[in-house]
C-alpha positions as CSV (number, residue, x, y, z in Angstrom):
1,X,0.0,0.0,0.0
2,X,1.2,3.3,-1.0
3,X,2.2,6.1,1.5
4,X,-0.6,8.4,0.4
5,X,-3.0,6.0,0.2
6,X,-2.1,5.0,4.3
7,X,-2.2,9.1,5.3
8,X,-6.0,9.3,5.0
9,X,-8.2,12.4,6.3
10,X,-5.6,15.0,7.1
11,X,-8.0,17.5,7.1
12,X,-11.4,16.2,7.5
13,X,-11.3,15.3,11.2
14,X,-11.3,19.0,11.9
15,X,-14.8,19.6,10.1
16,X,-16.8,18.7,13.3
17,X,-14.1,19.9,15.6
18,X,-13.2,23.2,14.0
19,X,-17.5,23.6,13.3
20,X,-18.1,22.7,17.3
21,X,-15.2,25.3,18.0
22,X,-16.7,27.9,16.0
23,X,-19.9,27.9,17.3
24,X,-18.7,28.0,20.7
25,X,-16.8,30.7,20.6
26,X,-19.4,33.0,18.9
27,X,-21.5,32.2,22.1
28,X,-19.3,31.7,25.0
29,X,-17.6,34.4,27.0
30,X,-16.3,35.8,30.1
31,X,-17.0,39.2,31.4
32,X,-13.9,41.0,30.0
33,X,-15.1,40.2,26.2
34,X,-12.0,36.6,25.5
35,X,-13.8,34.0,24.2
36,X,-13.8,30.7,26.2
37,X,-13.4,27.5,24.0
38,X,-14.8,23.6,25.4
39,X,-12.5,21.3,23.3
40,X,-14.3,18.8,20.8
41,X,-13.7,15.4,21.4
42,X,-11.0,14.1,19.0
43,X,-13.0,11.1,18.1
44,X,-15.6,13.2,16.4
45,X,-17.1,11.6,13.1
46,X,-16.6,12.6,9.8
47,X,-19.0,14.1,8.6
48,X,-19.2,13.8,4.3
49,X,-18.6,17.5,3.1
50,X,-20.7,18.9,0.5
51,X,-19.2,21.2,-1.6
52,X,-20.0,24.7,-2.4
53,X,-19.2,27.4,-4.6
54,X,-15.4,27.7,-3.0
55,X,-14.8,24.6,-3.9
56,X,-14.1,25.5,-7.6
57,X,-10.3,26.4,-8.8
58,X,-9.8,29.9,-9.9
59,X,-7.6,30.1,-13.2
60,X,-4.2,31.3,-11.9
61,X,-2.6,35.0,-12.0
62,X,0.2,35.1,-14.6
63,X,3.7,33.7,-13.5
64,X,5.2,35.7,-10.5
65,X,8.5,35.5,-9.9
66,X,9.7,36.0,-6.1
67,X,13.3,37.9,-5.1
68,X,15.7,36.4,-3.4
69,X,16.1,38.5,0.0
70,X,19.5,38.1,2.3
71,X,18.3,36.0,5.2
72,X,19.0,37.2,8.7
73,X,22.3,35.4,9.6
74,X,22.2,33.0,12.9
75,X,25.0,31.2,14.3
76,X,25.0,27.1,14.4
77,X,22.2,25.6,17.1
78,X,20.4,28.8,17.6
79,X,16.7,29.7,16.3
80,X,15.2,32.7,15.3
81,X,12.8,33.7,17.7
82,X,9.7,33.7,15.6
83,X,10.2,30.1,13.3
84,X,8.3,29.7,10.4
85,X,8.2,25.7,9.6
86,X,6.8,24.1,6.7
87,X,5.3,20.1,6.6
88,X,7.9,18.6,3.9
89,X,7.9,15.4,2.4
90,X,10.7,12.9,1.4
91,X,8.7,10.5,0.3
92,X,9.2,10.9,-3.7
93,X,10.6,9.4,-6.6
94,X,10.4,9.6,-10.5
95,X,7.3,7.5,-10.7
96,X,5.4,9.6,-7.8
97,X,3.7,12.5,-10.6
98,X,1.1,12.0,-12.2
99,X,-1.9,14.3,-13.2
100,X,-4.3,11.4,-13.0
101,X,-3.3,11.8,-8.9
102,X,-2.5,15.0,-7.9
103,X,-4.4,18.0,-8.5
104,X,-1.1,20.1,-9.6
105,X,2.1,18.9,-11.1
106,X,5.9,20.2,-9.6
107,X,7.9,22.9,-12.5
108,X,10.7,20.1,-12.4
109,X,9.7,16.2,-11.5
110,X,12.3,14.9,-9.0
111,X,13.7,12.3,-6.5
112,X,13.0,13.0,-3.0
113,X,16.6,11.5,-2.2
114,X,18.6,13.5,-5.1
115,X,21.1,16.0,-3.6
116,X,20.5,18.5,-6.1
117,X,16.6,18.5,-5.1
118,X,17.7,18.8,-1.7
119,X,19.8,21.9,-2.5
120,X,17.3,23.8,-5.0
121,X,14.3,23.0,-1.9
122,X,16.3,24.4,0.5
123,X,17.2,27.7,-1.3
124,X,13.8,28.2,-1.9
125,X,13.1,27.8,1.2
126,X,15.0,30.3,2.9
127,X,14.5,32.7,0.1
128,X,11.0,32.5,1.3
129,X,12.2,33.2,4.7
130,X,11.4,29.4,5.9
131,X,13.4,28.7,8.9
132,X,13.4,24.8,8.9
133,X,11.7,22.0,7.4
134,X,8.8,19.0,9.8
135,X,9.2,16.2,7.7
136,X,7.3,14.0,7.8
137,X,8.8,10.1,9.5
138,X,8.1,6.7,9.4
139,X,10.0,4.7,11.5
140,X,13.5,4.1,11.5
141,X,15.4,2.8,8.2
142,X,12.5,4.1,6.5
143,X,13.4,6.1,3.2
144,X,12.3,9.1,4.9
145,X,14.5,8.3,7.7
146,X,17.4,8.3,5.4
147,X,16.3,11.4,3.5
148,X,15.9,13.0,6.7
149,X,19.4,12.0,7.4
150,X,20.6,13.7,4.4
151,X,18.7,17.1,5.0
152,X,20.6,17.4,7.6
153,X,23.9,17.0,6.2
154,X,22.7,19.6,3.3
155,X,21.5,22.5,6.1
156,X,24.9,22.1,7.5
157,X,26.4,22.2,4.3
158,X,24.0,25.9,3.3
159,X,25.0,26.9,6.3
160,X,29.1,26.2,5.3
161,X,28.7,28.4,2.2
162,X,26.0,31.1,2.9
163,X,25.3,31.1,6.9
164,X,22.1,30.7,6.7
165,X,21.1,28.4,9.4
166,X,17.8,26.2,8.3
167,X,17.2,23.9,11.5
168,X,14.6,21.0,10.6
169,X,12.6,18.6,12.9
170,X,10.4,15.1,12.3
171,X,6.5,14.8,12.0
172,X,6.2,11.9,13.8
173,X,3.6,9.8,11.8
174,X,2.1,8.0,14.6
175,X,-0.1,6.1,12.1
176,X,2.8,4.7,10.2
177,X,3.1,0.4,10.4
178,X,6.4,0.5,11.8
179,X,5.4,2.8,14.8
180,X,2.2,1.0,16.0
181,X,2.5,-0.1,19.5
182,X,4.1,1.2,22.6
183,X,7.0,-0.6,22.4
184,X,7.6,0.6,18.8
185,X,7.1,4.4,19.5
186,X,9.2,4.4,22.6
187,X,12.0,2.5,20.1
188,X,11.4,5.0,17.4
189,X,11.7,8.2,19.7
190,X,15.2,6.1,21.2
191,X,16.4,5.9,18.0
192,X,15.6,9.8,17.3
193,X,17.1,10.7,20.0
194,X,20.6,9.2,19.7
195,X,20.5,9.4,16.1
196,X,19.0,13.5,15.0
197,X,18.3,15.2,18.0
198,X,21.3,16.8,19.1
199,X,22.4,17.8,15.3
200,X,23.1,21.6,15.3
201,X,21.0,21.4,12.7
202,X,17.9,19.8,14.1
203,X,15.1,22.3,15.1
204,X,15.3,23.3,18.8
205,X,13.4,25.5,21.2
206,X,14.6,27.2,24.1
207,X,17.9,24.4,23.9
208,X,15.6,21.7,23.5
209,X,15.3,19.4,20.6
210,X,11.4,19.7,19.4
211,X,9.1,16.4,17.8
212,X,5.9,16.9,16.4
213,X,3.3,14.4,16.5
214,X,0.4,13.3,14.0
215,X,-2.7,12.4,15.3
216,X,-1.7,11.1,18.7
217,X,-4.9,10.0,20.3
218,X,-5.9,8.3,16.8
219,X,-6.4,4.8,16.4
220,X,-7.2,4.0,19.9
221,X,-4.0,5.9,21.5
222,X,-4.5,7.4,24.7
223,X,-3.2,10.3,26.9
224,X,-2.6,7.7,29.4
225,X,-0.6,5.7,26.9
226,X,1.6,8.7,25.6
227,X,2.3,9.5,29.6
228,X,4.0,6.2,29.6
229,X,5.7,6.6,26.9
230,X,7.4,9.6,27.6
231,X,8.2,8.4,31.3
232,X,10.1,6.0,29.5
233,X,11.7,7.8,26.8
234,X,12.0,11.7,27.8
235,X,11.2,11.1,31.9
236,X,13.4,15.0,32.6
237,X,11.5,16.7,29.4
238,X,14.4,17.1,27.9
239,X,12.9,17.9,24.5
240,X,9.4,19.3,23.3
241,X,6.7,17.8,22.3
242,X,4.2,19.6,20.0
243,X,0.6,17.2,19.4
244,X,-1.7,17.7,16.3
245,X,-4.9,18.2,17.5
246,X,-7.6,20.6,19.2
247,X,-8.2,18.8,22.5
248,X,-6.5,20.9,25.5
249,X,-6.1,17.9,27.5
250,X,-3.0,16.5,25.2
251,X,-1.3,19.5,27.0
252,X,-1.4,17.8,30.2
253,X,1.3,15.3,28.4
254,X,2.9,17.1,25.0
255,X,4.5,21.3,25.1
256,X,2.2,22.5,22.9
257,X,-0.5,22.0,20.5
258,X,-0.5,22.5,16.2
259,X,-2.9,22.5,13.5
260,X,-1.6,20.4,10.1
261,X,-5.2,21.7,8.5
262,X,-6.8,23.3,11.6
263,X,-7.4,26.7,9.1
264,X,-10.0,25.4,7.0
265,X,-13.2,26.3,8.5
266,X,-12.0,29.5,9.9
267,X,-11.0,30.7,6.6
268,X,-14.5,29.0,5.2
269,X,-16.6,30.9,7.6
270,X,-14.1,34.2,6.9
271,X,-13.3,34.3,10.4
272,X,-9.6,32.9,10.5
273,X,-8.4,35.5,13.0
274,X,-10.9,34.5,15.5
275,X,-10.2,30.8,15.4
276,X,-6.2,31.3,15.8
277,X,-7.2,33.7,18.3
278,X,-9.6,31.4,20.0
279,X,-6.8,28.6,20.4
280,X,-4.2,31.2,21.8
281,X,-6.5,32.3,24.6
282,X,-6.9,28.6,25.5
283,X,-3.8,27.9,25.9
284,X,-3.0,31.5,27.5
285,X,-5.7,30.3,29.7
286,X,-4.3,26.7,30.5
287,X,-0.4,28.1,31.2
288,X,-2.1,30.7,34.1
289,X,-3.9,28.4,35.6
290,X,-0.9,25.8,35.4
291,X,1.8,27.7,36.1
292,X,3.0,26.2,32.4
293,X,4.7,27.9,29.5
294,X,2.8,25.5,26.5
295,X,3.3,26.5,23.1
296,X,1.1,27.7,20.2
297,X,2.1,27.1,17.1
298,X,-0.6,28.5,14.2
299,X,-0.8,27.0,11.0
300,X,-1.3,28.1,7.5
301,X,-2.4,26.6,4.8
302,X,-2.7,27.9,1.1
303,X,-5.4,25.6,-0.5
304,X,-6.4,22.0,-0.2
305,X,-7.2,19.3,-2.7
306,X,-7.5,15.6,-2.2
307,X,-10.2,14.6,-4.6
308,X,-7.8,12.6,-6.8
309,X,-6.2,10.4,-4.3
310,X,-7.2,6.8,-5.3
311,X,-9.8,5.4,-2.9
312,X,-10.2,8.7,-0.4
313,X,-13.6,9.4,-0.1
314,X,-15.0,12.1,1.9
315,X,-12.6,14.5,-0.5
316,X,-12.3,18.2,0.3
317,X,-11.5,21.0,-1.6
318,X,-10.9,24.3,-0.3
319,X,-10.0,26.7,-3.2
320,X,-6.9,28.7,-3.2
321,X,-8.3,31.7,-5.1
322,X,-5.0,33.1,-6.5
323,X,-3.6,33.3,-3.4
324,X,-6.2,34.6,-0.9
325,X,-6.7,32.0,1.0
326,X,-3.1,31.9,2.1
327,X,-3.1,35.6,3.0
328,X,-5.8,35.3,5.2
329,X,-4.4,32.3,6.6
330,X,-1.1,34.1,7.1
331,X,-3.2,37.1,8.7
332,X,-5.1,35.1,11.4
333,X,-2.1,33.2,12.5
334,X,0.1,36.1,12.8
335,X,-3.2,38.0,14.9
336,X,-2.9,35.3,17.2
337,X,0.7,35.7,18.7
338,X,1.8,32.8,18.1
339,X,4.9,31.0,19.3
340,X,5.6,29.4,15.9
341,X,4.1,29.5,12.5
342,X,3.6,26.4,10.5
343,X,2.7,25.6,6.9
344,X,0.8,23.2,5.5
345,X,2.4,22.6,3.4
346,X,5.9,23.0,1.3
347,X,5.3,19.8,-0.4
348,X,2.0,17.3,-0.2
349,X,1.2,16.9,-3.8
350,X,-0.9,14.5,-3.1
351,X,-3.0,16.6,-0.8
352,X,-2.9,19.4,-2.8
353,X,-1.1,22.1,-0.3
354,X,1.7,22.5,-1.5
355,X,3.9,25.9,-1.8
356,X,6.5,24.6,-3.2
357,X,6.8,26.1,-7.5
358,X,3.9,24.3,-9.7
359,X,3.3,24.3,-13.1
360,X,-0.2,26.4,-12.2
361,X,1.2,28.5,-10.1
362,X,4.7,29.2,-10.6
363,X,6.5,30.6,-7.7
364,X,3.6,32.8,-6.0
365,X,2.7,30.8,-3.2
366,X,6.6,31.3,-2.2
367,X,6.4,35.0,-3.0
368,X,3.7,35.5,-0.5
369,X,5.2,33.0,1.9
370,X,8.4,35.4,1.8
371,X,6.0,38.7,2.5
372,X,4.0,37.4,5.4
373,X,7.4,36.0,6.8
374,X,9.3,39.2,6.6
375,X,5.7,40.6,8.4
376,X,6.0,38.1,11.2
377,X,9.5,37.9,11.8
378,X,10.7,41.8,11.9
């Protein structure tokens, strides 16, 4: 089975949770006017979404062509203090395209593994004003495991020859066959650990090497569960943990909380700035009253298209309409303070959110990425 046809349903858990959320916080609030947010369950069901007018594809703006700024210039194992990090996948290879899949093909068809890919991804990433890469892991010996490998050892050399530092960390893909199980997370996390976490070139917060996590309480996993398993693995919280998800209770366990395609119905409804706003004052709320310091990290997202992903049902499209969508998703994450930005995503063909140069849309999705980064980050 084929790795996009095992990543099912990215986006459509959130249609009930985001909807529940919405509705809650135009109705609930306390006396000084913030907005007070009762989690959805993340079990929720799926509802079947039925599209509307948004869901058609504009036709594109004429070929922009994005210029290449000087990056701000950081020393080895040190962040910026506002990250922008991008969902990236190393999963490709030369018989991966195809239109009869994807709802948009890649300017230049390549191998996930080639160095020269590497290279060319990486410049246009920080000429964007991308800080580091989540990609996107499945288990150890894994092609993506070795491709993360070799990102690595190509940030170090950019960094070598233009002293740019990119720092990059793993999406954990809890889901994945080879990390089902207890016994096979803790391994995997191990095996992260010794192997990529203390590379200078590995994303850290604070001096702490961060994960991310898809999906954690999906497929029957539990809070309890994850407790254990980082008892066992991280027992002095020696790194950070950051879960997918809307529930605040996977704060009593992970650092911090991210969306992968948590702006959807907040830019469907037109209200993205309220729903990044709504999940900062949660957590805002949760640190006071725990004496914590959890992290937000707001996602963006330029467009979404799954509908030719053989044997996904429940397909969603949410249009990019030359660009628009992504500037209001840029807007309402940056309104919401947030301790990171994320974007989904710099390459999920499959998925259809992808930023990375297309033969629709040229470069422009990297031209705004580079103005709404510049925004955030001076």
């Amino acid at each position: 089975m084929s790795i996009h046809h095992l990543r099912r349903y990215r986006l459509a858990p959130f249609l009930c949770i985001c909807l529940l959320f919405f509705l809650t916080a135009c109705q609930s609030t306390t006396s000084t006017g913030t907005a007070k947010h009762t989690p959805a369950p993340q079990n929720s069901p799926t509802p079947t979404p039925t599209p509307g007018p948004w869901a058609t594809q504009p036709t594109p703006t004429p070929i922009l062509h994005y210029t290449t700024p000087t990056p701000a210039t950081s020393s080895a194992g040190t962040n910026t203090q506002k990250p922008v990090l991008a969902f990236y996948y190393m999963w490709y290879n030369s018989s991966s395209w195809s239109s009869s899949t994807m709802s948009d093909l890649p300017v230049t068809r390549y191998n996930s593994n080639d160095d020269a890919t590497i290279d060319r991804q990486l410049q246009e990433a920080t000429a964007a004003g991308i800080t580091g890469f989540i990609s996107s892991w499945w288990g150890p010996g894994d092609p993506t495991d070795q491709n993360f490998t070799k990102l690595l050892a190509h940030s170090t050399a950019l960094e070598n020859t233009t002293h740019i530092h990119f720092a990059s960390s793993i999406y954990f893909e809890s889901d994945a066959p080879a990390l089902q199980g207890t016994a096979k997370i803790v391994s995997g996390l191990r095996y992260l650990m010794a192997h990529d976490a203390n590379d200078p070139h590995f994303f850290h917060w604070q001096g702490k090497p961060v994960f991310f996590f898809w999906n954690p309480l999906g497929n029957g996993r539990t809070l309890a569960q994850w407790a254990s398993i980082r008892s066992q693995v991280d027992p002095n919280n020696t790194t950070i943990w950051s879960a997918e998800g809307t529930n605040m209770s996977l704060l009593t366990v992970f650092d911090g909380i991210h969306l992968f395609s948590g702006a959807y119905w907040g830019i469907q409804h037109n209200d993205m700035n309220q729903v990044d706003q709504g999940f900062r004052s949660q957590i805002d709320a949760y640190n006071q009253a725990h004496k914590t310091q959890k992290i937000w990290a707001a996602g963006v997202v330029p467009g979404f298209n799954d509908t030719k992903v053989p044997g996904r049902t429940n397909t969603v499209v949410v249009a990019r309409n030359n660009g628009s969508t992504y500037r209001s998703s840029w807007t309402g994450a940056i309104s919401s303070n947030p301790d990171w930005i994320t974007i989904t995503s710099f390459n999920e063909w499959f998925e259809g959110s992808m930023i990375e140069p297309s033969v629709t849309y040229a470069d422009l999705y990297l031209n705004i990425t580079q103005q709404y980064a510049q925004q955030w980050q001076r």
